[in-house]
Backbone bond lengths (Angstrom), bond angles and torsions (degrees), N, CA, C in turn:
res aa  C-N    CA-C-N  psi(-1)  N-CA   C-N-CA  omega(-1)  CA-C   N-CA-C  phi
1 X - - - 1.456 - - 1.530 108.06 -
2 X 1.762 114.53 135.75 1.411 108.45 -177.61 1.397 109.91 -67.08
3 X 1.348 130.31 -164.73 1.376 150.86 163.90 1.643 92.91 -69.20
4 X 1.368 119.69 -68.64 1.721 118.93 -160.54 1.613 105.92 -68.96
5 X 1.229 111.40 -10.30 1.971 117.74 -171.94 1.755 87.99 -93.17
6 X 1.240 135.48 -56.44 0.916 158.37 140.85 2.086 106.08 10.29
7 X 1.532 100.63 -76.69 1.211 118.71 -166.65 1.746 105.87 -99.91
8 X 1.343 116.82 12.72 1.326 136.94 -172.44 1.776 107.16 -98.08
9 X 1.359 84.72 -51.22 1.634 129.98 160.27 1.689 113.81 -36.01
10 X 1.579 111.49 -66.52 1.133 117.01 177.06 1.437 122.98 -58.81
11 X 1.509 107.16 -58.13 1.157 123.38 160.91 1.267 122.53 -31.31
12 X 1.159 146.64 -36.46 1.194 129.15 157.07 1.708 136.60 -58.93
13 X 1.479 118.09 122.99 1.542 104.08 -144.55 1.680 85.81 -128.24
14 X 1.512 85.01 -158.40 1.820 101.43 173.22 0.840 127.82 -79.43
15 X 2.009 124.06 -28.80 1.137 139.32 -142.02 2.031 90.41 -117.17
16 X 1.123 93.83 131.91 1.456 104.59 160.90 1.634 102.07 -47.02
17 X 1.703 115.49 -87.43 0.943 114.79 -162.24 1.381 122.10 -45.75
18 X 1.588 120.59 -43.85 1.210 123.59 -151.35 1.581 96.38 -81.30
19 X 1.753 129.45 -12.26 1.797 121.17 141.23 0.520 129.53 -55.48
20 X 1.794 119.13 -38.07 1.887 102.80 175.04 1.555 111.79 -65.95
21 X 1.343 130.52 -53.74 1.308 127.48 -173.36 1.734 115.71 -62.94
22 X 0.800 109.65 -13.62 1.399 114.87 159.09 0.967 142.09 -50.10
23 X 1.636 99.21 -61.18 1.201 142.82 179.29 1.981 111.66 -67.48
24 X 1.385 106.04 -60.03 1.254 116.02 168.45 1.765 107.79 -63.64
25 X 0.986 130.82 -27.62 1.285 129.63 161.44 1.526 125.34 -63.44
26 X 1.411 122.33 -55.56 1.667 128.74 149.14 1.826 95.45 -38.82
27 X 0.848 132.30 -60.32 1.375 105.74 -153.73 1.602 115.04 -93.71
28 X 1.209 116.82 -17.01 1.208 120.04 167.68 2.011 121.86 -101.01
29 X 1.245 118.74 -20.52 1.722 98.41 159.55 1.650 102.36 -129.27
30 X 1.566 140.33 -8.83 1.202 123.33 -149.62 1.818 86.37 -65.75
31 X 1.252 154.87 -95.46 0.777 134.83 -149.54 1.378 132.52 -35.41
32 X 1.611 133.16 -27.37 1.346 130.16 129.76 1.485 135.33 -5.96
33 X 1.821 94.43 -69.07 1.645 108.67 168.11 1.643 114.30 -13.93
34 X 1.540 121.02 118.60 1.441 114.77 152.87 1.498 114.93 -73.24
35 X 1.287 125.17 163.66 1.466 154.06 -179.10 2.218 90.65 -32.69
36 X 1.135 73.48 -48.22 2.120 66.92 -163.18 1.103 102.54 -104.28
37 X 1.845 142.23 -4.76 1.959 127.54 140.66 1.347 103.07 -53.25
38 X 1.434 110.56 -50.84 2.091 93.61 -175.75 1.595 99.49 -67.65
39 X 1.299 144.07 -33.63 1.249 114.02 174.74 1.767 116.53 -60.00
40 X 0.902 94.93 -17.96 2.174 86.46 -163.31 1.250 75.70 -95.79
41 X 1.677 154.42 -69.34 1.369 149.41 167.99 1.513 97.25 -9.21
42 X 1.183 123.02 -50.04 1.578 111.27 -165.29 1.425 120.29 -74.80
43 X 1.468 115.56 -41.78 1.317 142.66 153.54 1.595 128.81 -38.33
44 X 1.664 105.66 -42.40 1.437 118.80 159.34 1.551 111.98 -79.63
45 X 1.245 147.21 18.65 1.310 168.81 -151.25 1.403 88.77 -133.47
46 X 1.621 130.33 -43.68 1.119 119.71 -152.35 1.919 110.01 -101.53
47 X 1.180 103.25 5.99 1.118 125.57 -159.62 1.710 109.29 -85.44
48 X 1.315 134.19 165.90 1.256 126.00 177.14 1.708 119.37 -75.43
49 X 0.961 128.42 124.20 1.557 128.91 -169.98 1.797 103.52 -26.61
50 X 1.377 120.14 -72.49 1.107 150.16 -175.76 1.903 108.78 -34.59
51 X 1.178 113.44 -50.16 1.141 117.41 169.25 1.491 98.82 -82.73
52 X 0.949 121.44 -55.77 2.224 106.45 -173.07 1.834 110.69 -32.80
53 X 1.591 87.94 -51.78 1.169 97.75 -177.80 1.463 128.75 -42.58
54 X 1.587 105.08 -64.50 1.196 128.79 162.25 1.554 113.53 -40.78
55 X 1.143 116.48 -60.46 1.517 92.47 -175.94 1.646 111.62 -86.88
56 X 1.428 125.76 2.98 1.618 118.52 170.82 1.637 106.28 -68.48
57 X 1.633 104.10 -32.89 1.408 105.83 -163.21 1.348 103.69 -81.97
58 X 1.525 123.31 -20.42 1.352 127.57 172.43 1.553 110.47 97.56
59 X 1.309 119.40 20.92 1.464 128.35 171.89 1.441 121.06 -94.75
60 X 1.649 121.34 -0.87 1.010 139.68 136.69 1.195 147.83 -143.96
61 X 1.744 152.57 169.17 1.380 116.88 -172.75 1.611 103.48 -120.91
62 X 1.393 90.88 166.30 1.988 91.56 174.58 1.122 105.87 -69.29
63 X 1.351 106.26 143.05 1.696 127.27 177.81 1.674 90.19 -64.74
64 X 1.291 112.73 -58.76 1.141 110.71 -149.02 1.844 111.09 -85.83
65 X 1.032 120.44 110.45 1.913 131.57 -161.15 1.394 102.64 -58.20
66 X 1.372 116.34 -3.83 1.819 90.26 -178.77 1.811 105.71 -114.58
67 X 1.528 99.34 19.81 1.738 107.65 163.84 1.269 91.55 -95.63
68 X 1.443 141.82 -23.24 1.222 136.01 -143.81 1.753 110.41 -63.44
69 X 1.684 122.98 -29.50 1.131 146.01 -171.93 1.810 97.85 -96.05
70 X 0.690 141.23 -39.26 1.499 134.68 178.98 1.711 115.14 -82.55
71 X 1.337 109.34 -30.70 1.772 132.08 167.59 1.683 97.89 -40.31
72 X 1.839 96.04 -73.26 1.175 119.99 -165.04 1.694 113.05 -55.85
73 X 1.450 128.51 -18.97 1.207 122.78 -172.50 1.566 88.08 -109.42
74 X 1.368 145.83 -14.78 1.040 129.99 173.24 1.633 100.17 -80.99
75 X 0.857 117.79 4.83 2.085 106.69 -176.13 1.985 84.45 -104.31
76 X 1.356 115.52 -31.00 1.503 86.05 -167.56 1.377 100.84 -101.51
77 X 1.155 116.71 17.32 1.668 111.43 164.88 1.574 108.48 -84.38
């Protein structure tokens, strides 16, 4: 399995919505991603649907400041 089949993989969740934005996110910046956004990208993968959601849609923010840059490109994807 590649790396992008791999993280294609993850991306698939519970939430309708939180696949589409995902999804439109893989295809419009993940190749952008430097070496350590796809690591914290991977990490926010690991996260509970419910909160991803929440902060892609921008109704809440990550506690933690170094999602704060990967958050932000998943809201404008």
């Amino acid at each position: 399995m590649s790396e992008m089949d791999r993280v294609r993989w993850h991306c698939r969740r519970g939430l309708l919505e939180l696949d589409l934005i995902l999804q439109s996110f893989l295809e419009r910046r993940y190749d952008a991603l430097t070496a350590q956004e796809r690591g914290v990208f991977d990490e926010l993968l690991e996260l509970p649907d419910n909160d991803l959601l929440d902060w892609a849609m921008g109704r809440s923010e990550p506690d933690d400041a170094r999602f704060v840059g990967v958050v932000n490109l998943l809201r404008a994807a």
